[in-house]
N, C-alpha and C positions, 0 to 999 in steps of 0.2 A: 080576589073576585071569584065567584060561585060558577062554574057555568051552568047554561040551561040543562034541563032534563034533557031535551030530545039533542041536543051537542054529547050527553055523555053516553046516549044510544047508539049515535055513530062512530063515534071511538070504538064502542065497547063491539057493535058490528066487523066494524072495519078492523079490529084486532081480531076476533074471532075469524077472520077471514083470510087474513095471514096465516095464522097459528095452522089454519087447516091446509093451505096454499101449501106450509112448509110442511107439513106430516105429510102430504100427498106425494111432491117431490122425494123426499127423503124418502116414502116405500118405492116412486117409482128408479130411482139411483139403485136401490137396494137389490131390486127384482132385476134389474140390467145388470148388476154385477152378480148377480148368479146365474143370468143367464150367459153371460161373458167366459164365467170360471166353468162351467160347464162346457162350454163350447170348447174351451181350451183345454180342458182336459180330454175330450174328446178328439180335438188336432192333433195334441201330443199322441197321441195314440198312434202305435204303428201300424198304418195301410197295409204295408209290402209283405206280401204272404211270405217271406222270407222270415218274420218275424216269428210266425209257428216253426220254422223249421232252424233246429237247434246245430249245436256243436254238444256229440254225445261219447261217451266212452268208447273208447274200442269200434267206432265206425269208420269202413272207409268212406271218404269224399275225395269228389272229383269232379272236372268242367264237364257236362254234357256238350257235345258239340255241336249236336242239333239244337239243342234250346239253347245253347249259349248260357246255359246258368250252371249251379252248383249241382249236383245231388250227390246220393249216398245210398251206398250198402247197409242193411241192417242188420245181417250174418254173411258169413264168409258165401255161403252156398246159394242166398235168397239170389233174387233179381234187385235189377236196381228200382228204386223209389220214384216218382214224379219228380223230375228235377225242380222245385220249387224253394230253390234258394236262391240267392243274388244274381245277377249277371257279370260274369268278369270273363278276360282273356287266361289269367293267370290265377291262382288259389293255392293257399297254403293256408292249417289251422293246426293250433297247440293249446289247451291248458286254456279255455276261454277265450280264447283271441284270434282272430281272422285275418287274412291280409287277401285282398282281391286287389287284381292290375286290372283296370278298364281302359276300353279304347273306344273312344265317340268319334264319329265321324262329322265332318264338318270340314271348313277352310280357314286355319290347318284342322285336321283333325286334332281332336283333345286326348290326353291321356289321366288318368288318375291313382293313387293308390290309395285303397279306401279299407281303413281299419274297421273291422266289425267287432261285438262283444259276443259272450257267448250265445244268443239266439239270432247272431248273424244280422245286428241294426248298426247302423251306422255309427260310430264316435268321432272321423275324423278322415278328413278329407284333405287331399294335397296334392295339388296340380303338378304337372311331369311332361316334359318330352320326351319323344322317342316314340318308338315300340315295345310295349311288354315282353320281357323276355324269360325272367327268373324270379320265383316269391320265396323267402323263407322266413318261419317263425321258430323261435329259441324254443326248448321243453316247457320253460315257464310262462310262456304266452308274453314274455318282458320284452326283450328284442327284436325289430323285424328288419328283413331285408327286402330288397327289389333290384332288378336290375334292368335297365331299358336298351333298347337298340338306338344309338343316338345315330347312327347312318349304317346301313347294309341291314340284311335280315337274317344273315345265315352266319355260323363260325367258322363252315368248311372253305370261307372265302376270305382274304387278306383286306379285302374291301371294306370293314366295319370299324366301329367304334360303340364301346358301350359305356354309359355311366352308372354305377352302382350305389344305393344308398343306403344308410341304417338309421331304425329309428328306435329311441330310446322310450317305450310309451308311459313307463314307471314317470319318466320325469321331464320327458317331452321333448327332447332334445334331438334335431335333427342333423344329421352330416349328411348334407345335398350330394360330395362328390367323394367318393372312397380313396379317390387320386391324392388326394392333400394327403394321405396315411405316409409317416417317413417312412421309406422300403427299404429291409440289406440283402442283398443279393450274391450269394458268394462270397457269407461275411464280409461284405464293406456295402457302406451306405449307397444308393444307388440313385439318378437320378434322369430320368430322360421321357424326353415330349412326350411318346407312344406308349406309354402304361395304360396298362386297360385290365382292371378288375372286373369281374362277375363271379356270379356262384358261391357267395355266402350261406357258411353252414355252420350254428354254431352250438357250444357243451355246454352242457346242465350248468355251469357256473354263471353264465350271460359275460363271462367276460372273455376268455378265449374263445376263436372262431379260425377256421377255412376260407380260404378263397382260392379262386385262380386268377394269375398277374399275367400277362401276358406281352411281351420287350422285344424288339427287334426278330421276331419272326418265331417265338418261342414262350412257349407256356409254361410255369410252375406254379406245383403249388406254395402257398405260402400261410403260415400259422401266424393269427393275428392276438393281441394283448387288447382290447379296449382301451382298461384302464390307463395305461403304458401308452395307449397310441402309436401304436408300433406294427409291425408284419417283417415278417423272415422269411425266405423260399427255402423251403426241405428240399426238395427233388425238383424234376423237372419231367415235361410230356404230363402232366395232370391238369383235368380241363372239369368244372362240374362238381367239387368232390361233395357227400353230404354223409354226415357223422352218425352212426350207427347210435341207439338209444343207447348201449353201455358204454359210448364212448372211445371204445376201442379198435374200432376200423372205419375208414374212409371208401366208400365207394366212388366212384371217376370214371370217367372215359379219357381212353387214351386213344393216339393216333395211332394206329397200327399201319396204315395205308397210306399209298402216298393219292389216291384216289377222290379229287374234290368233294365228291358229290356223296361216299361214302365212307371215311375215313377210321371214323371211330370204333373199341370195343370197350365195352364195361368191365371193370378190373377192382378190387378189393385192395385193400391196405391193410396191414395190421401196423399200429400206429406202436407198438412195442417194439417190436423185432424189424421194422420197414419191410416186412417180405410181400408180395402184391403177387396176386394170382388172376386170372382171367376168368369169368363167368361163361357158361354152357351157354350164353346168347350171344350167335355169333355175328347177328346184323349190325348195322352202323347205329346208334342212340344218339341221338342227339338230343339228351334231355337230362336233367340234374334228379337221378333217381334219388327216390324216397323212399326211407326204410318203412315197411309194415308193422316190423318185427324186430329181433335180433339175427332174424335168419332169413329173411324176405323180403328181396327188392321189387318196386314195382316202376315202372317206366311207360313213357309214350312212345310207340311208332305209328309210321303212316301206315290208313288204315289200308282193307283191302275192298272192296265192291265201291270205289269210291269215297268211303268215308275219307274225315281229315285226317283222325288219327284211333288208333285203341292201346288199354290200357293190357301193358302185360305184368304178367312177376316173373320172378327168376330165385334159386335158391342162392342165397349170400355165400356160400361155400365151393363154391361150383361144382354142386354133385348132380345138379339136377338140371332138364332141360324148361327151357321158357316154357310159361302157361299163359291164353289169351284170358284176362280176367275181367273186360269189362268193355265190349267195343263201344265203338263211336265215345271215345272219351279220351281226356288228358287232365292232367295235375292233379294225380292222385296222392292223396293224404288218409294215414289211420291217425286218428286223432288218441291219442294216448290216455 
């Protein structure tokens, strides 16, 4: 059967009117999806002026305490920079890799340890209890540590508890409690309720590291294997210790005092011969000093006109006496 002329005008309409229906949809799909992919690459994009401000050779960095965030030295002698990096309580940076402790307020308050890359953005984020207390990152930016106050705030008091963690960022592996580590204490295996690690410090290989254990009313140090999952206590009265860039000496605080409120001095190890000498700063640290150098410790004390705290150095040999190098500041790092 033929159909009419004007039946195959409306077909041929009414097809033409598709065919356009669908070319108009399909540009305007097209045009939303770039304006989408646009938009998202623009989200992507980092806000947080934290983003301009890097992790650079040879800087120090350190908490401002008035802004509450990161900044940095750009030569030994300049002043410091706009604090215009992250906000954290704690900081430590090596070799690309960042580690900040935050503390949000709330009920409870929140705590976090938040990995950064090297221009200081986020990679990774991991909820925590406690109080920020202790950050360290390995030379190769591969290992990090933290350690929190799970109850009390101070070490000069018998009243605390702290939980210490590592994290493997190579391959993502996290140990929530450093307490699981089998411990031998006086060559034999050792094993009771009140163990309490902090203060991870660890050697250019990412598999040996430092801590301090701390058992029935007595601190040691103790030299830990990763791989091995293992820890040994070398000595004893060592609190804090952190590893000199060659490797070869331990700085620490020891008790010297029987005095609560101010107990501690800064003390050196040489991890060859175990021989340990006292540093020219004779006030109480209560802080896991950070090498500069091979020859340059730098530390937190409470400050003075009020501030919370400022940073100092000291020479790693004790020939010399403390220098103020950076007030209103704490958790100072030279990034290597």
């Amino acid at each position: 059967m033929t159909m009419p002329p004007s039946s195959s005008r409306v077909v041929s309409l009414s097809l033409r009117a598709r065919i356009v229906a669908v070319a108009v949809a399909t540009a305007l799909l097209a045009a939303v999806a770039v304006v989408y992919t646009v938009g998202a690459a623009r989200r992507a994009e980092p806000t947080d002026p934290a983003s301009a401000f890097g992790l650079d050779h040879g800087r120090l960095y350190f908490r401002s305490a008035g802004a509450g965030r990161v900044a940095r030295l750009p030569a030994p002698a300049a002043r410091t920079t706009a604090a215009d990096g992250p906000a954290c309580d704690r900081f430590y940076a090596a070799t690309g890799t960042a580690l900040c402790l935050q503390r949000r307020p709330g009920i409870p308050p929140r705590s976090y340890a938040v990995v950064l890359d090297r221009r200081l953005r986020e990679k990774r984020r991991i909820a925590l209890t406690g109080i920020p207390n202790r950050a360290r990152v390995s030379a190769s930016g591969r290992m990090l540590s933290w350690t929190m106050f799970a109850t009390g705030d101070s070490y000069a008091t018998t009243s605390f508890s702290t939980r210490t963690s590592i994290l493997d960022t190579r391959t993502g592996y996290l140990i929530k409690n450093m307490e699981e580590i089998p411990l031998t204490l006086d060559g034999r295996r050792y094993h009771s309720p009140d163990v309490n690690y902090w203060g991870v410090s660890f050697a250019r290989d990412d598999n040996r590291f430092y801590a301090t254990v701390s058992t029935k009313g007595k601190t040691y140090l103790v030299q830990g294997d990763m791989r091995g999952w293992a820890a040994r206590t070398l000595r004893e009265n060592v609190e804090c210790p952190s590893l000199s860039p060659d490797n070869t000496r331990l700085a620490f605080k020891k008790r010297v005092r029987a005095d609560a409120a101010a107990p501690w001095r800064l003390y050196v190890l040489d991890l060859r011969t175990l021989h340990e000498h006292p540093l020219a700063e004779t006030r109480s640290v209560d802080d896991q000093a950070a090498w500069l150098d091979d020859h340059t410790l730098a530390y937190a004390l409470p400050g003075r006109d009020g501030r919370a705290s400022d940073v100092w150095t000291v020479p790693a040999d004790g020939s010399g006496p403390p220098s103020l190098r950076v007030p209103d500041a704490s958790s100072p790092v030279r990034v290597p």
